[in-house]
C-alpha positions in Angstrom: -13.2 -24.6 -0.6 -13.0 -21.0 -1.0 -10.2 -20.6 2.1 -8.1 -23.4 0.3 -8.0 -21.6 -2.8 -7.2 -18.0 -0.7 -4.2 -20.3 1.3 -3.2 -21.5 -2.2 -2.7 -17.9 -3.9 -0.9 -16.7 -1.0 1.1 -19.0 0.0 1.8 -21.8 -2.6 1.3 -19.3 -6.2 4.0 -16.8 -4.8 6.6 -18.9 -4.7 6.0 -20.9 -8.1 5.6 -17.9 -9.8 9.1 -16.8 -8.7 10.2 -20.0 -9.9 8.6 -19.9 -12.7 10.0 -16.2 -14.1 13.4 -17.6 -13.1 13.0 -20.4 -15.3 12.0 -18.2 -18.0 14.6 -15.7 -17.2 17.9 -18.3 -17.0 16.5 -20.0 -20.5 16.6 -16.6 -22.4 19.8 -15.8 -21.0 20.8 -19.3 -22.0 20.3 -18.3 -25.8 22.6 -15.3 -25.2 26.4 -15.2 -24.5 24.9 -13.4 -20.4 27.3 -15.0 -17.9 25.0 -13.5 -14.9 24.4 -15.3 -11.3 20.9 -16.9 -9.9 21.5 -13.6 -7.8 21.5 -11.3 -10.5 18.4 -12.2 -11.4 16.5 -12.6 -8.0 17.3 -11.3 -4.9 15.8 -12.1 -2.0 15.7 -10.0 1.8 13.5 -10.1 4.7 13.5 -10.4 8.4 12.2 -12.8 11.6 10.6 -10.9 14.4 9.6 -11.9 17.9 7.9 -9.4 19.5 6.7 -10.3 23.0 4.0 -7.5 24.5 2.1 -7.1 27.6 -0.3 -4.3 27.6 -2.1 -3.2 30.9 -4.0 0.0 32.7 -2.9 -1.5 35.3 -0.5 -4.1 37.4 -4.1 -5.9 38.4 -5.1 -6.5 35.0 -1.4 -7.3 32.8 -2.1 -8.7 29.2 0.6 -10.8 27.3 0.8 -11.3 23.5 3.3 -13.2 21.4 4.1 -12.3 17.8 6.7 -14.3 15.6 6.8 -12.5 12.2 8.6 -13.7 8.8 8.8 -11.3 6.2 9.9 -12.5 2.5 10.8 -10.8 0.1 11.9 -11.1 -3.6 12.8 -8.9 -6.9 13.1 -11.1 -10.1 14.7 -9.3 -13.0 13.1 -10.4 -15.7 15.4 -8.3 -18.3 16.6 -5.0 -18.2 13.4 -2.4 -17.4 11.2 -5.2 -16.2 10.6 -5.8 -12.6 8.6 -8.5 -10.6 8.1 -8.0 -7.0 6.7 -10.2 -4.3 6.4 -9.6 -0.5 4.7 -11.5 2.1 3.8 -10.9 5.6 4.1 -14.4 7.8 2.6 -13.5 11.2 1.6 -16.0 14.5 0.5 -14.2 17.4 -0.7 -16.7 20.4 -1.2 -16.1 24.3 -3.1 -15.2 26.3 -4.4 -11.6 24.5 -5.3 -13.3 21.8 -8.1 -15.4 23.6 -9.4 -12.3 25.0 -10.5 -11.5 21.5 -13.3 -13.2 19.9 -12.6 -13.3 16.5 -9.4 -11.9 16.1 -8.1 -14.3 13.5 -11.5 -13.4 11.8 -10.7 -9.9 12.4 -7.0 -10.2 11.1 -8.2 -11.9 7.4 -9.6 -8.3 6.2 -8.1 -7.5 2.9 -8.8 -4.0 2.2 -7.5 -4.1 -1.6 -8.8 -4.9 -4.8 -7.5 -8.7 -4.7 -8.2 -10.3 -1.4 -4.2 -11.7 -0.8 -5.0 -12.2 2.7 -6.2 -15.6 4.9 -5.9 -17.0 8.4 -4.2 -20.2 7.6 -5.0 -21.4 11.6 -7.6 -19.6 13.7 -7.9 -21.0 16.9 -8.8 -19.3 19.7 -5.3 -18.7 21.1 -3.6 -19.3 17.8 -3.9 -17.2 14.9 -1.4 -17.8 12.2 -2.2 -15.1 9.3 -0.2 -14.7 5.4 -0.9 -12.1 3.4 0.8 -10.5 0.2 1.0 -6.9 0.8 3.5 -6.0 -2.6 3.0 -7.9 -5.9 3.6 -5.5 -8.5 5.2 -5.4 -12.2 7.7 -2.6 -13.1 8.7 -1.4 -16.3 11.4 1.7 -15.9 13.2 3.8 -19.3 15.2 6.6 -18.6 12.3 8.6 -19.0 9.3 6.5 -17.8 8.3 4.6 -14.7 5.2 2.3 -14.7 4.1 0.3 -11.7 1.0 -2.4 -11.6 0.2 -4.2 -8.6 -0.3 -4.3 -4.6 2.3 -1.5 -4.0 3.0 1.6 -1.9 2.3 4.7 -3.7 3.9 7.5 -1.2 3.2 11.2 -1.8 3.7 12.2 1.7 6.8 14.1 2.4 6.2 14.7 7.1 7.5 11.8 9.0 4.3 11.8 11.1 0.9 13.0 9.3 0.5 12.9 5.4 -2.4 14.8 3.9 -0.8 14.2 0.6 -0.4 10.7 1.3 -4.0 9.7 -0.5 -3.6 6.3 -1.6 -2.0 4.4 1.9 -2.2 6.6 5.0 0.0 4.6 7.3 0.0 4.9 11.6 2.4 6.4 13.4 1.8 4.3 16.3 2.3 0.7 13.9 6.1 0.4 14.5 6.6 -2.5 13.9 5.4 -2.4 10.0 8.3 -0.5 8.7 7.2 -0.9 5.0 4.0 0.5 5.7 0.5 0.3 3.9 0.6 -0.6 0.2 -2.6 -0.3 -2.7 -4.0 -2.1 -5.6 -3.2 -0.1 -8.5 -1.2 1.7 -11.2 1.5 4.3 -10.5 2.9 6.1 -13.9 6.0 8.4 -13.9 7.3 10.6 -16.3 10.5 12.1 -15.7 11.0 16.0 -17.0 14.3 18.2 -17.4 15.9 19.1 -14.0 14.0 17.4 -10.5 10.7 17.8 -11.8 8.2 15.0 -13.0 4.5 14.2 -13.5 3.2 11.2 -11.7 -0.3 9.6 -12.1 -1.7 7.3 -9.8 -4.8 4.9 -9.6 -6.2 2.8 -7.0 -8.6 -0.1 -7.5 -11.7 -0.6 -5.9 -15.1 -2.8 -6.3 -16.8 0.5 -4.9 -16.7 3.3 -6.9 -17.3 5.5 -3.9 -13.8 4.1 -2.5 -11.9 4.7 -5.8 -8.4 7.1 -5.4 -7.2 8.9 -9.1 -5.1 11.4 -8.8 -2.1 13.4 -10.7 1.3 14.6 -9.1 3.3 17.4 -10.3 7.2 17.7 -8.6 9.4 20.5 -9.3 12.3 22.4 -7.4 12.0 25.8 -6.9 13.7 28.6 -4.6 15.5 25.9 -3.2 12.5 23.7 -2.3 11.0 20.6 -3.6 7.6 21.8 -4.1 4.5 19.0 -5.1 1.3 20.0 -6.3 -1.6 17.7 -6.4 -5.1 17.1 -7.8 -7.8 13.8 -7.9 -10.7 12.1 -7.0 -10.1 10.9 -3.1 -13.2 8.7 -2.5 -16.1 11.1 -2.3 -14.3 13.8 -2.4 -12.6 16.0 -4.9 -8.7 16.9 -4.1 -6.0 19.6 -4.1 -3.1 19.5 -2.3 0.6 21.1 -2.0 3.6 20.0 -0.4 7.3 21.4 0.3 10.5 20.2 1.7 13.4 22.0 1.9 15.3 24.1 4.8 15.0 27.1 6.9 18.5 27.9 7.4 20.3 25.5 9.4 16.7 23.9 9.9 14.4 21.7 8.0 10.9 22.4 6.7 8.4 20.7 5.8 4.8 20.8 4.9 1.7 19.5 3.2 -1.7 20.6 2.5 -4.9 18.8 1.4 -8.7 20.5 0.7 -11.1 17.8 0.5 -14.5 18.6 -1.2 -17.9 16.8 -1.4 -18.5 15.7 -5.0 -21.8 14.8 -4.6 -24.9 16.9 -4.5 -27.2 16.5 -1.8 -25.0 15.8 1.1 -22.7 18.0 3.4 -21.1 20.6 1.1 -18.7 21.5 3.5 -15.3 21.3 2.6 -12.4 19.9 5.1 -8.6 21.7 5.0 -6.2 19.0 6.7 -2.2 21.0 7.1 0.7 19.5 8.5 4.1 21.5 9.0 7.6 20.1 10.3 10.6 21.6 11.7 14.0 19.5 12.4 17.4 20.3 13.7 20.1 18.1 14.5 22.6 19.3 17.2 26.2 18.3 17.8 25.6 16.2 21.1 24.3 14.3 18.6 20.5 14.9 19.1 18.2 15.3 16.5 14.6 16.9 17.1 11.5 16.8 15.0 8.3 19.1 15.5 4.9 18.6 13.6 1.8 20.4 13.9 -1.3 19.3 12.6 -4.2 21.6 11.4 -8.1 19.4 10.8 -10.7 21.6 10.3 -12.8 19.0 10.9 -11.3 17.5 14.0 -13.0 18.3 17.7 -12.1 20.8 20.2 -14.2 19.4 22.7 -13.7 17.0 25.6 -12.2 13.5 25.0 -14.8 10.8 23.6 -13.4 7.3 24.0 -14.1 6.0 20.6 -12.6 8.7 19.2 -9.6 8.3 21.5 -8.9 4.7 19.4 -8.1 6.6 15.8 -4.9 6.4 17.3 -4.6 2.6 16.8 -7.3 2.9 14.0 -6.9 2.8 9.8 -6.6 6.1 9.2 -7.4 8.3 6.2 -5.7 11.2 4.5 -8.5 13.3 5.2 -8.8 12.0 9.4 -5.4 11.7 10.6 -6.4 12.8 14.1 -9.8 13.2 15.9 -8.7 16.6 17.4 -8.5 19.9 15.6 -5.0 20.6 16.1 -2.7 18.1 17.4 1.1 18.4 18.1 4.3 16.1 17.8 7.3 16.3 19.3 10.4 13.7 19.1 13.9 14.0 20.2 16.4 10.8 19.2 19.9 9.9 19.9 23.3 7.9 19.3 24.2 7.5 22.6 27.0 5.1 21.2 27.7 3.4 17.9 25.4 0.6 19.1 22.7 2.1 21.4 19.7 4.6 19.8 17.2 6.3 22.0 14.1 7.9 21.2 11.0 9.7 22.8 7.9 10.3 20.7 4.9 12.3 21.8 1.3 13.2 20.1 -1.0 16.0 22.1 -4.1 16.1 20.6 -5.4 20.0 21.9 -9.5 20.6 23.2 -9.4 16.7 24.1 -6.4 16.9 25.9 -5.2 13.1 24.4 -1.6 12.4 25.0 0.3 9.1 23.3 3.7 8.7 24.8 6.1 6.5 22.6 9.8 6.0 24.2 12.1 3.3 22.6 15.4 1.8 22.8 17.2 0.1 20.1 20.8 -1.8 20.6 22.4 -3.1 17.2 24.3 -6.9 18.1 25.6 -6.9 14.8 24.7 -6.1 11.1 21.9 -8.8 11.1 20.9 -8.7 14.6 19.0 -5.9 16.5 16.8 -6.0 20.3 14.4 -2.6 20.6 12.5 -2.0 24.4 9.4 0.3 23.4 6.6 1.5 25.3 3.3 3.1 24.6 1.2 5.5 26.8 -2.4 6.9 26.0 -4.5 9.1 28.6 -6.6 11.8 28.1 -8.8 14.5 30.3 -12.0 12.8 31.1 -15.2 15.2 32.6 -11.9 17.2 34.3 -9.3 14.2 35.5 -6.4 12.9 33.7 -7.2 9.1 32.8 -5.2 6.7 31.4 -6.8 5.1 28.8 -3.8 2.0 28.1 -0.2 1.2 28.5 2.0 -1.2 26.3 5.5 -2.6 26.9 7.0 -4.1 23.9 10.2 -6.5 23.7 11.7 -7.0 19.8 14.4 -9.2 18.8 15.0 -8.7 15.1 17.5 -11.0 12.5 18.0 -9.3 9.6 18.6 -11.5 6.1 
């Protein structure tokens, strides 16, 4: 009984509660002289994915995986500063990887929110076909004020790779294929000051206390930098951070710092210091090259240790973005014409010697239409040899609505 009423909520509710709000929206407009469109008042975008995989150490042991994704989503403008969002995530994966996985489907229906918005409407051993609502959020916005409830995406971060700031949805690097990323159960407030600066306030829900995010944000421009200073309750841990974007010369910096300290008495007192600086440049040819070093003061210099090795394809925290101590990025992208992108991606984690390899091409058919080749490469130095630890190649056709 429960999973029918999960497969109800996010699936079935969704959709009437769209219709629903547009009822209510095109009668109160009916009572006023408003000549505005079904359109005006909700829009509606998304995508359909396939994304065929086969992911292998090597050519003896070749691992296929299907994914069709549908991604829906809709803004209903319920009047003038009121805003309802919903999004939903429509995934079946199938072949031949999946029934290598015991429990995968299982796996899949983990809802790490507040509200669990997540359920495996088929689990079959080869089939899994999974829904879940990752954005339902109400928005009220003034000219001064900006209040958010809901499943959304609170994003502090300001590097392209690892966000210390980034408390409340750390997202992967090595995810591509979730472009909007991680969101949170809670509230988001915004209050909009003279100039670029603004205070921002941000909760996240949890049944645990112990997993509980509240922080405070503080943006202002300054020397020709936007500069972020931050300050909360991360878990178990008490919080300061500082962030900075701006340029060095013809260059861009960036940068973000977070201290994380124990709370509680009675356990390790030890504080951890997790740093993260960019460069980028773009040159004429056109290519365009971004740099990123992380700093984690309580990340390993030692030797590779394989389960380690996996926060790579792991959920991630703001406070463990990398097993190693420092850990360097490097990616160089391209237009090699008006249709055809390229792009190399690398992560070196330093002590453990990890290296992830990410190369990718992308070739735009039209507006809506758009194939990517990407691959992925993990090895690391193992008791003194190089070993590669897993390859992927990956084959997305993308329609864009």
């Amino acid at each position: 009984m429960y999973c029918r009423i999960k497969q109800f909520y996010c699936t079935v509710l969704p959709i009437l509660i769209v219709c629903v709000a547009t009822v209510f929206v095109a009668n109160a407009q009916s009572d006023t002289s408003s000549t505005k469109n079904f359109s005006d008042v909700v829009q509606t975008r998304g995508y359909v994915k396939s994304l065929q995989s086969a992911s292998f150490s090597g050519l003896d042991d070749l691992v296929t995986q299907n994914l069709l994704h549908w991604r829906y989503n809709t803004r209903t403008y319920l009047s003038k500063p009121l805003t309802l969002a919903i999004e939903m995530r429509n995934r079946l994966f199938y072949g031949e990887s999946i029934k290598l996985q015991p429990g995968f489907g299982d796996a899949l229906d983990v809802d790490h929110g507040y509200w669990d918005l997540s359920t495996s409407i088929v689990n079959k051993d080869a089939v899994v076909f999974h829904v879940i609502l990752d954005r339902v959020w109400l928005n009220w916005a003034s000219d001064k004020w900006d209040v958010r409830i809901g499943r959304q995406r609170i994003n502090w971060g300001v590097n392209l790779v690892w966000n210390p700031n980034d408390l409340f949805n750390t997202y992967n690097f090595a995810d591509f294929d979730y472009e909007e990323r991680p969101g949170s159960d809670g509230v988001r407030i915004t209050r909009y000051l003279k100039g670029l600066s603004s205070i921002e306030v941000g909760g996240k829900f949890s049944n645990n206390p112990d997993s509980t995010v509240v922080a405070g944000l503080y943006k202002f421009n300054k020397w020709g930098y936007d500069i972020q200073v931050l300050s909360g309750v991360y878990y178990e841990d008490l919080t300061l951070g500082l962030g900075w974007a701006g340029n060095l010369k013809t260059a861009g910096l960036k940068g973000e710092a977070t201290y994380f300290h124990p709370r509680y008495h009675g356990i390790d007192t030890s504080g951890v210091l997790v740093t993260s600086i960019t460069v980028d440049y773009s040159f004429k040819e056109p290519i365009y090259v971004t740099g990123s070093m992380l700093y984690n003061s309580a990340g390993t210099p030692d030797d590779v240790n394989f389960f380690q090795v996996y926060t790579l394809s792991s959920d991630l925290t703001a406070k463990n973005l990398m097993p190693t101590k420092f850990s360097y990025f490097l990616q160089l992208s391209s237009t090699l014409n008006p249709l055809l992108s390229a792009n190399l991606a690398g992560i070196y984690g330093a002590g453990m010697d990890l290296l992830f390899l990410m190369p990718s091409l992308t070739y735009a058919i039209n507006d809506a239409w758009d194939m990517m080749l990407l691959g992925q490469i993990v090895g690391a130095d193992y008791s003194g040899n190089f070993t590669g630890l897993g390859n992927a190649v990956f084959i997305r056709t993308k329609w864009s609505y």
